[in-house]
TILO-376079 format. One record per residue (C-alpha): residue number from 1; residue in three letters; chain; z, x, y. Coordinates in nm, 3 decimals, always signed. Layout:
<recs>
+-----+------+-------+---------+---------+---------+
!  nr ! rest ! kette !       w !       u !       v !
+-----+------+-------+---------+---------+---------+
! NUM !  ALA !     A !       Z !       X !       Y !
...
+-----+------+-------+---------+---------+---------+
</recs>
This chain:
<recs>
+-----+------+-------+---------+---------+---------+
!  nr ! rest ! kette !       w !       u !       v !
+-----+------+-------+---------+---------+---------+
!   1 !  UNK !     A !  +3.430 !  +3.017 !  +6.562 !
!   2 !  UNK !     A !  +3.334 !  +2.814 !  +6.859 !
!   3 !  UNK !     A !  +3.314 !  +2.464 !  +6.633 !
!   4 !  UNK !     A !  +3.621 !  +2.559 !  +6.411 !
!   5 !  UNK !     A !  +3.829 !  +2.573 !  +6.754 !
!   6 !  UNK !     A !  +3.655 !  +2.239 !  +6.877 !
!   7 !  UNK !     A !  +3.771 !  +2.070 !  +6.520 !
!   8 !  UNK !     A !  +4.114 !  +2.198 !  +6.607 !
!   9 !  UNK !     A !  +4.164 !  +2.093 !  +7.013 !
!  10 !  UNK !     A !  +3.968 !  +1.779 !  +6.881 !
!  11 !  UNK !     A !  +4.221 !  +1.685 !  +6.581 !
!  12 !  UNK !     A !  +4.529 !  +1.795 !  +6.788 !
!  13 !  UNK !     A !  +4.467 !  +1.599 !  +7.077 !
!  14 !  UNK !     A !  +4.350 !  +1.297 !  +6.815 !
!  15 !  UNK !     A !  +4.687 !  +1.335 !  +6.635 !
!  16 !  UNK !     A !  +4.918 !  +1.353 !  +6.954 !
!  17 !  UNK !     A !  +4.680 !  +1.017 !  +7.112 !
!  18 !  UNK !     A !  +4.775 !  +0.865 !  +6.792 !
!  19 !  UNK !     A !  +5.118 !  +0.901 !  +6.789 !
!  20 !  UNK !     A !  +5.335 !  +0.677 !  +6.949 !
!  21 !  UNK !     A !  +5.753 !  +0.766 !  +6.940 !
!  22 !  UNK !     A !  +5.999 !  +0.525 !  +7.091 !
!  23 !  UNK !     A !  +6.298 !  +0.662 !  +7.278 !
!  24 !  UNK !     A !  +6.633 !  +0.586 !  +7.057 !
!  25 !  UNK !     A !  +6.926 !  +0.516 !  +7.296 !
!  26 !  UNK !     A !  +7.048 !  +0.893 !  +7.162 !
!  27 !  UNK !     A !  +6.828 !  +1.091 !  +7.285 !
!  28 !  UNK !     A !  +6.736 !  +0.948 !  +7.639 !
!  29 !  UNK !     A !  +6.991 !  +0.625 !  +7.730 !
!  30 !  UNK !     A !  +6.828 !  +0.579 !  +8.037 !
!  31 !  UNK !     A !  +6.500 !  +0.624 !  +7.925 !
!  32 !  UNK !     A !  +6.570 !  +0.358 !  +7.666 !
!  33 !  UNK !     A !  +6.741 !  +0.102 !  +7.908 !
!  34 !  UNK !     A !  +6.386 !  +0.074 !  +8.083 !
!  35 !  UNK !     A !  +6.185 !  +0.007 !  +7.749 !
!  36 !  UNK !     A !  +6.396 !  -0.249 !  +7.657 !
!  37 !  UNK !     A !  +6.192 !  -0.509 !  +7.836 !
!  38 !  UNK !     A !  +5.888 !  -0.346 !  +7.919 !
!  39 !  UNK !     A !  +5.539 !  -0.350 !  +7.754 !
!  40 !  UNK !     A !  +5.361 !  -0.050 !  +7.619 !
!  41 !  UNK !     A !  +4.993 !  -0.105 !  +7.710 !
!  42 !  UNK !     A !  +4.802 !  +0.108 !  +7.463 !
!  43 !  UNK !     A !  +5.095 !  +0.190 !  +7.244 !
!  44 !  UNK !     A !  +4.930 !  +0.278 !  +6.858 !
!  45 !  UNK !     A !  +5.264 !  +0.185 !  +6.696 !
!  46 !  UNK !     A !  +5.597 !  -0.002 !  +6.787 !
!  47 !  UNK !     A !  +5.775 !  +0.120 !  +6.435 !
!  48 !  UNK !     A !  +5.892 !  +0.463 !  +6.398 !
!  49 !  UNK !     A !  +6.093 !  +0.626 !  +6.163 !
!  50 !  UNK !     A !  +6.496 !  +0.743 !  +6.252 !
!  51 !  UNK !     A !  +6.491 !  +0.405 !  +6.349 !
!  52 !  UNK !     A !  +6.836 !  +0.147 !  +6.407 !
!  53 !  UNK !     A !  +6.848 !  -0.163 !  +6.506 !
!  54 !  UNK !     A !  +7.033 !  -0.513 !  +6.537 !
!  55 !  UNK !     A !  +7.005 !  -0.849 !  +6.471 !
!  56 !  UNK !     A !  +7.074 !  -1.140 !  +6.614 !
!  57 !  UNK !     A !  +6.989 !  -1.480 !  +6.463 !
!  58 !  UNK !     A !  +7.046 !  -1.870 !  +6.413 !
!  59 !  UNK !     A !  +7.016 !  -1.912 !  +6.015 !
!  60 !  UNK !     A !  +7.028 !  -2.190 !  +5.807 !
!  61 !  UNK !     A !  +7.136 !  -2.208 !  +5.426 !
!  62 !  UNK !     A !  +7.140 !  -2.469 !  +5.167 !
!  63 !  UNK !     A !  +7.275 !  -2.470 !  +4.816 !
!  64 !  UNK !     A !  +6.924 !  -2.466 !  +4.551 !
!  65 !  UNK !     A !  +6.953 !  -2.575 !  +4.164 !
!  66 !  UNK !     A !  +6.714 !  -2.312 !  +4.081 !
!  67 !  UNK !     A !  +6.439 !  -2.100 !  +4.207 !
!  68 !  UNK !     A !  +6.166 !  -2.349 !  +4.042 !
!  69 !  UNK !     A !  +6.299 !  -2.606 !  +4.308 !
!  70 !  UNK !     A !  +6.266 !  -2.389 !  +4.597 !
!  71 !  UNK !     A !  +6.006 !  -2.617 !  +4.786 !
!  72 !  UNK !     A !  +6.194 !  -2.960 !  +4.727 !
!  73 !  UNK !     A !  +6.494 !  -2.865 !  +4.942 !
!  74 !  UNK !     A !  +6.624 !  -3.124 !  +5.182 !
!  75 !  UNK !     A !  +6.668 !  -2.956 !  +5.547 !
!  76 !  UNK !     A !  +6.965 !  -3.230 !  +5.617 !
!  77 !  UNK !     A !  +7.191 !  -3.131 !  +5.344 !
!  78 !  UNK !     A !  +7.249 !  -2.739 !  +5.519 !
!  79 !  UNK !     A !  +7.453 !  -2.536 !  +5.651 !
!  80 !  UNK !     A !  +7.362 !  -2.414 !  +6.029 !
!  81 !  UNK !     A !  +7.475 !  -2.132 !  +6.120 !
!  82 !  UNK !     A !  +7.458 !  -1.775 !  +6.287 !
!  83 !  UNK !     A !  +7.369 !  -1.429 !  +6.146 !
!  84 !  UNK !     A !  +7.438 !  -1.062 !  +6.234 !
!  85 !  UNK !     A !  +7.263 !  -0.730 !  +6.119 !
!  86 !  UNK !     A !  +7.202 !  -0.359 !  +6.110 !
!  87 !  UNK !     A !  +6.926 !  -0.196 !  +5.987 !
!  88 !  UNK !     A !  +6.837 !  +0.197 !  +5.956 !
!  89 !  UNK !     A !  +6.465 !  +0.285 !  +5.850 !
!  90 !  UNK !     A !  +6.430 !  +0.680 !  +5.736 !
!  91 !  UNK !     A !  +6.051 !  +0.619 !  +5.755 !
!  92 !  UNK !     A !  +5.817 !  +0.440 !  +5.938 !
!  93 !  UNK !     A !  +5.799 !  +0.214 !  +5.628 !
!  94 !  UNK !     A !  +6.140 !  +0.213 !  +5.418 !
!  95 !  UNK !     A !  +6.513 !  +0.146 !  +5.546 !
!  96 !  UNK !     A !  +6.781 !  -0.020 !  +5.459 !
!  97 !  UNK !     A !  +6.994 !  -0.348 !  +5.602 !
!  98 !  UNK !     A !  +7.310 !  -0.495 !  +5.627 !
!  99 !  UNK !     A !  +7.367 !  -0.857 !  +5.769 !
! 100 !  UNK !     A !  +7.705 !  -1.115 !  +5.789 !
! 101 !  UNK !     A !  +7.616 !  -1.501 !  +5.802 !
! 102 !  UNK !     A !  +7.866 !  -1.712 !  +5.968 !
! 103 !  UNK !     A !  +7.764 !  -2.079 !  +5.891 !
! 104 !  UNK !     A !  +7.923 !  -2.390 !  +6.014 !
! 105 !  UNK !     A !  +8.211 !  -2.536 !  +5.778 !
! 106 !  UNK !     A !  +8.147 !  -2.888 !  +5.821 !
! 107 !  UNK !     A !  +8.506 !  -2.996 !  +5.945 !
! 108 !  UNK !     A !  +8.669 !  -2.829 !  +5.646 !
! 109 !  UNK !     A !  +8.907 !  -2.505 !  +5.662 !
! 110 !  UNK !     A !  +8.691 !  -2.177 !  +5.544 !
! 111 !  UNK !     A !  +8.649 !  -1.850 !  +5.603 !
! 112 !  UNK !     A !  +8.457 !  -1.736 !  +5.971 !
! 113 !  UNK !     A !  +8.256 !  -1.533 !  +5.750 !
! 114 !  UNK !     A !  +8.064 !  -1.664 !  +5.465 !
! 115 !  UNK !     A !  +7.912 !  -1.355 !  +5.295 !
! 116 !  UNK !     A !  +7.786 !  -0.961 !  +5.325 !
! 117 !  UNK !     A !  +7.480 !  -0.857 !  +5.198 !
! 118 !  UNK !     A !  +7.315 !  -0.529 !  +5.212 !
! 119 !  UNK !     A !  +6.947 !  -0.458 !  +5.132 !
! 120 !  UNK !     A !  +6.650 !  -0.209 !  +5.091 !
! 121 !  UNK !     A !  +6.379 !  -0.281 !  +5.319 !
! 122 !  UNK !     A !  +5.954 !  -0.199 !  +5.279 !
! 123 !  UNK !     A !  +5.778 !  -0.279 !  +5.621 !
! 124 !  UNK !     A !  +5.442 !  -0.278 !  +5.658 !
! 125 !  UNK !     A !  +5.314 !  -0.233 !  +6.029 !
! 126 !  UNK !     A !  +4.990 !  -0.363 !  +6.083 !
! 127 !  UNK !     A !  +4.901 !  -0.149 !  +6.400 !
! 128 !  UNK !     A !  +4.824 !  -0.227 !  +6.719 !
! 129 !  UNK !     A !  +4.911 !  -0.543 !  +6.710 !
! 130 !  UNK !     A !  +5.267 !  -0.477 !  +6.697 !
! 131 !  UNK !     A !  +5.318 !  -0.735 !  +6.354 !
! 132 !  UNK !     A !  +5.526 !  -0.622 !  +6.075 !
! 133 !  UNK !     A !  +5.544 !  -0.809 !  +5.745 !
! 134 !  UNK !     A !  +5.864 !  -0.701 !  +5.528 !
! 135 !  UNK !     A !  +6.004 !  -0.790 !  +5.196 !
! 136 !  UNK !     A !  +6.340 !  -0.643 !  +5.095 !
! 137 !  UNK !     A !  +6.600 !  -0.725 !  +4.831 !
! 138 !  UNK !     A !  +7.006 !  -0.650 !  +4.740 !
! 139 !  UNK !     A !  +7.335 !  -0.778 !  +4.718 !
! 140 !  UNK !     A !  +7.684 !  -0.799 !  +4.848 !
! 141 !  UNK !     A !  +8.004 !  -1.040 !  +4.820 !
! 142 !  UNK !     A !  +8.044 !  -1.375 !  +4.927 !
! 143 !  UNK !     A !  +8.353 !  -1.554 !  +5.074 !
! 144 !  UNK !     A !  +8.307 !  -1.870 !  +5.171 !
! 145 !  UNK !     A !  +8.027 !  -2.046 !  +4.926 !
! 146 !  UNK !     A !  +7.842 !  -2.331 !  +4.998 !
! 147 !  UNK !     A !  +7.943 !  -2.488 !  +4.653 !
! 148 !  UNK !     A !  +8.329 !  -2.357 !  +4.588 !
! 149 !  UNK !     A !  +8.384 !  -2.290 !  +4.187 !
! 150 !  UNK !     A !  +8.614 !  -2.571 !  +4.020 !
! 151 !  UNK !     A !  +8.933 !  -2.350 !  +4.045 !
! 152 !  UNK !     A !  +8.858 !  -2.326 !  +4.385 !
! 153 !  UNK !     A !  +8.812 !  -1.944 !  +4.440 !
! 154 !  UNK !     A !  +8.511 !  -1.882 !  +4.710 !
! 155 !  UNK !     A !  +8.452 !  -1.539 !  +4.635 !
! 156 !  UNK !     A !  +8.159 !  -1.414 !  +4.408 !
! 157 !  UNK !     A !  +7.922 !  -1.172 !  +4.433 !
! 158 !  UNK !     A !  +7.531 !  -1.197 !  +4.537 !
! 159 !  UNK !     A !  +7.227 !  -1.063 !  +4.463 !
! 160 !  UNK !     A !  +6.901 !  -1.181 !  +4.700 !
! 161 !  UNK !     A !  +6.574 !  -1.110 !  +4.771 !
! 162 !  UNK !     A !  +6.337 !  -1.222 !  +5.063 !
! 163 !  UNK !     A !  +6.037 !  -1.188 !  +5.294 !
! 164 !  UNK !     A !  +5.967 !  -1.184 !  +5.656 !
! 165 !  UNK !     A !  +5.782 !  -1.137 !  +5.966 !
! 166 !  UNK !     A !  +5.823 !  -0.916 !  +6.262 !
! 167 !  UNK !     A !  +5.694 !  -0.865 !  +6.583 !
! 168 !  UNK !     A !  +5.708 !  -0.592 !  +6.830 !
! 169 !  UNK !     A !  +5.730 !  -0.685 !  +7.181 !
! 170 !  UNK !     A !  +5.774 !  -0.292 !  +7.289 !
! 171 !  UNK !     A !  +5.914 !  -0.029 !  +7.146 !
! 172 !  UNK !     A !  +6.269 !  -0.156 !  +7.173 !
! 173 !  UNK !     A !  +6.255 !  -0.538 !  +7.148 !
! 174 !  UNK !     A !  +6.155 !  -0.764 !  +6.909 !
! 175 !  UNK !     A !  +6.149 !  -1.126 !  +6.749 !
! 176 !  UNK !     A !  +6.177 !  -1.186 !  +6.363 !
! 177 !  UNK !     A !  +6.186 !  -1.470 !  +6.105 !
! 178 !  UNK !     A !  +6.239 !  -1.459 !  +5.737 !
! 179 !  UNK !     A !  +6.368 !  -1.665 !  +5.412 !
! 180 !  UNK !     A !  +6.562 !  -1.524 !  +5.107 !
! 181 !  UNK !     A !  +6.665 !  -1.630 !  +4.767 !
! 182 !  UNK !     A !  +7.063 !  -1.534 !  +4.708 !
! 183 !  UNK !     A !  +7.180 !  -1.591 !  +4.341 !
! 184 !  UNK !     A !  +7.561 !  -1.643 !  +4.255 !
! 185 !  UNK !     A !  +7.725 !  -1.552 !  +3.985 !
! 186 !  UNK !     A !  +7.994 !  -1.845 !  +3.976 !
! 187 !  UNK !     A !  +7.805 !  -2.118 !  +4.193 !
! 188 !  UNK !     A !  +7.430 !  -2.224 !  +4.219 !
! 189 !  UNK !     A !  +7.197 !  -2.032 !  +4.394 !
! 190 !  UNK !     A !  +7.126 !  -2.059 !  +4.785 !
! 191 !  UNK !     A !  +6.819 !  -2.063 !  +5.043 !
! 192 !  UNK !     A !  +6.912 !  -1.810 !  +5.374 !
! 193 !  UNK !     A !  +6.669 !  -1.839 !  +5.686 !
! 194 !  UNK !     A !  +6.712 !  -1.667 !  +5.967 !
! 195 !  UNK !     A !  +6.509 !  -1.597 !  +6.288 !
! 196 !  UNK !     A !  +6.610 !  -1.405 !  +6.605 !
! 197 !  UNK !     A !  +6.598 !  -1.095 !  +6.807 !
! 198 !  UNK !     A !  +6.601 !  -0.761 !  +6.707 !
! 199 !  UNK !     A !  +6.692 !  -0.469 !  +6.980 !
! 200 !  UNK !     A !  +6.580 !  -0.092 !  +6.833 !
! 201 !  UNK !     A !  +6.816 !  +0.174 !  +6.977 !
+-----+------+-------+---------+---------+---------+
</recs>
């Protein structure tokens, strides 16, 4: 009796040690305010699940002939740019993304935004060391391409997919870099990269 209530208090207080929950800006504002820039000595995990956040970014993206010529792309003939997001994980592990990319027009009249595209996200936290490698994949609309069509429309829809990097300053701050493919279906196919911050409400 004695060692089946030790195995219990032992595993309970194990389980609660082990589990580390951030404070979303919904349940506790001021409580969240303080984390922002703060560091969690001791913290098991920075990613929980219920979680939102946004990014911010600088991005770059340059028209590709095909994904066999990835690694042969010329960083002076891009587009520089800026990039916003949301993202929503149900789980610790899965969620799902939506980002804008405003990219510079080179002198010539376009649209502010160039394209929407919404993904599904797998994270894998490698905890404690507050590193999150993700790969995710979608699509969405574009309206300003990189390469216009020859009867000059700009609008065409997308489908990408992508990898990246994360890591957890605290529980609500982070930094992030990562690279997709996006495939068009009236103009070639495109390189995004992004890095930036991301802030977890």
């Amino acid at each position: 009796m004695k060692l089946k209530m030790l195995v219990s208090v032992t595993s309970a207080l194990m389980l609660t040690a082990g589990m580390a929950k951030a404070v979303h800006v919904w349940e506790d504002p001021g409580g969240w305010s303080s984390s922002v820039f703060s560091y969690e000595a001791g913290t098991t995990s920075k990613y929980t699940a219920n979680e939102l956040s946004l990014d911010l970014s600088g991005s770059y993206i340059s028209a590709e002939r095909h994904l066999g010529k990835l690694f042969e792309t010329n960083i002076r003939h891009g587009r520089w740019g800026g990039d916003a997001g949301l993202n929503y994980f149900f789980t610790r592990y899965i969620g799902i993304g939506g980002d804008i990319n405003m990219s510079d027009n080179n002198g010539h009249n376009g649209n502010f935004v160039d394209q929407a595209i919404g993904n599904l996200i797998a994270r894998f936290p490698i905890d404690p060391s507050g590193f999150a490698p993700y790969i995710f994949g979608g699509g969405g609309r574009g309206f300003d391409n990189p390469v216009p069509t020859s009867d000059g429309n700009k609008y065409e829809w997308l489908a990408d997919l992508g990898v990246g990097m994360e890591y957890r300053l605290n529980l609500a701050t982070g930094i992030f870099a990562d690279g997709r493919y996006i495939w068009g279906d009236k103009t070639g196919d495109r390189l995004l990269l992004r890095a930036g911050l991301r802030i977890v409400f």
